[in-house]
C-alpha positions in Angstrom: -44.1 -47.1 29.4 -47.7 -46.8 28.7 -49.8 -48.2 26.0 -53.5 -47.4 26.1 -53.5 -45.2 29.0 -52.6 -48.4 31.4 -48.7 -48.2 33.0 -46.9 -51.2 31.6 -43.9 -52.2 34.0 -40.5 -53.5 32.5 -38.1 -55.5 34.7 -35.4 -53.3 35.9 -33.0 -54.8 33.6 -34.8 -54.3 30.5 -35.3 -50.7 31.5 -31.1 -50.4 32.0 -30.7 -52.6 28.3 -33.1 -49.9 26.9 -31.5 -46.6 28.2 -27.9 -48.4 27.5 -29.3 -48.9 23.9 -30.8 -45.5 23.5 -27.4 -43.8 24.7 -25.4 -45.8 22.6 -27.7 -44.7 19.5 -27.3 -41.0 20.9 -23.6 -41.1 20.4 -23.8 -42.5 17.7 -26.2 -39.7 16.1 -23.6 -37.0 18.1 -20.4 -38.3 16.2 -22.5 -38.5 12.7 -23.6 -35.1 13.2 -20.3 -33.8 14.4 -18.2 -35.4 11.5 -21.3 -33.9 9.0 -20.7 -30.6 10.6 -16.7 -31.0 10.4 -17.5 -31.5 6.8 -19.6 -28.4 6.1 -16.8 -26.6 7.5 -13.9 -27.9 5.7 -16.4 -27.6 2.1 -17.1 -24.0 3.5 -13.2 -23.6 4.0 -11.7 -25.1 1.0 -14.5 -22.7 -1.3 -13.5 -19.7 0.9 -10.1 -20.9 0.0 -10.1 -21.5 -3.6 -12.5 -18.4 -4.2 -10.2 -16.0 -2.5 -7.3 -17.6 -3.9 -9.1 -16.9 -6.9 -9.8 -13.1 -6.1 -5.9 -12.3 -5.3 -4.9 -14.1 -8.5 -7.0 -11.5 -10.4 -6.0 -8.7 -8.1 -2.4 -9.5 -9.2 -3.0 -9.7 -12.7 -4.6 -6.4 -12.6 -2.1 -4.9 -10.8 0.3 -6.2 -13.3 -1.6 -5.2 -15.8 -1.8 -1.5 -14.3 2.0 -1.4 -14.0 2.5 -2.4 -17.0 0.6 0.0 -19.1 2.1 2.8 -16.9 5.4 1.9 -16.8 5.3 1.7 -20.7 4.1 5.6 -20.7 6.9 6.2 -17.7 9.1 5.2 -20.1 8.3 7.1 -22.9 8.6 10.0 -21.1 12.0 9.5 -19.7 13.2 8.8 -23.5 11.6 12.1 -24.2 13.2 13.8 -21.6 16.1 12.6 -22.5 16.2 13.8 -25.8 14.9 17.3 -24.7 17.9 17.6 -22.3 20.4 16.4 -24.9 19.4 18.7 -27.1 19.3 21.6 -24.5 23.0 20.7 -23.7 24.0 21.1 -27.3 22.5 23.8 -27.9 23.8 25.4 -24.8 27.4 24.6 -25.9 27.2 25.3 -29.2 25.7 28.8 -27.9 28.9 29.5 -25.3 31.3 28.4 -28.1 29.8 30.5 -30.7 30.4 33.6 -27.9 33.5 32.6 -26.7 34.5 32.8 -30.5 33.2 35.8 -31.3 34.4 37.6 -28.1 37.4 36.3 -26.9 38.3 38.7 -24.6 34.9 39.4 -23.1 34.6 36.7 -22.5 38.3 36.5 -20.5 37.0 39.7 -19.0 33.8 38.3 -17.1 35.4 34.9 -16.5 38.6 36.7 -14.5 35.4 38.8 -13.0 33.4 35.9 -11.8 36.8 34.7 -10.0 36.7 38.0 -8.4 33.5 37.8 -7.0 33.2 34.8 -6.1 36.9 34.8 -4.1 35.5 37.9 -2.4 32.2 36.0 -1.6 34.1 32.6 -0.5 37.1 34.8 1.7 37.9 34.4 5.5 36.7 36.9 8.0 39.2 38.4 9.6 40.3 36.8 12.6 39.3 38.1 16.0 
């Protein structure tokens, strides 16, 4: 070491105590900083964590929320449908009762007709 310019000379074995010393203080300052850094990461990782824990919990609830308000209108519909159809159906067969009141036998007349054509229209070709 110097002090004042001038070369100061330590015995051997103080100048083995001394690096000794200062590499046991280097580890030291090594494992203090690795376990700070292991700490930063794990903070950093559990806030990542929770906040995107967070952001799919509120992604779900929207979602929900969505479904929800469309499956209400979804529904709606379908009842409306319903009832459109039901009444289309009654009105239908109150319609082909009416006619096959009022016309008996035309009505016997095109449904021995339909038979006709469609027997003609279903028949085998003649084998070869």
């Amino acid at each position: 070491m110097r002090a004042n310019g001038t070369a100061t000379t330590l015995p051997s074995k103080d100048l083995v105590k001394e690096i000794n010393a200062l590499k046991a203080q280097l580890k030291k300052l090594s494992s203090a900083m690795e376990a700070d850094a292991s700490e930063g990461v794990n903070r950093a990782v559990d806030t990542i964590g929770s906040k995107s824990k967070q952001a799919i919990d509120d992604m779900i609830e929207s979602a929900q929320g969505f479904i929800d308000d469309y499956s209400d209108s979804a529904r709606g519909a379908v009842e409306a449908l319903t009832q459109k159809s039901a009444e289309l159906r009654d009105k239908a067969h109150d319609s082909l009762v009416e006619t096959v009141q009022n016309r008996p036998f035309a009505t016997l007349a095109a449904i021995v007709g339909i038979g006709f054509l469609a027997g003609f229209l279903c028949r085998r070709p003649p084998s070869p």
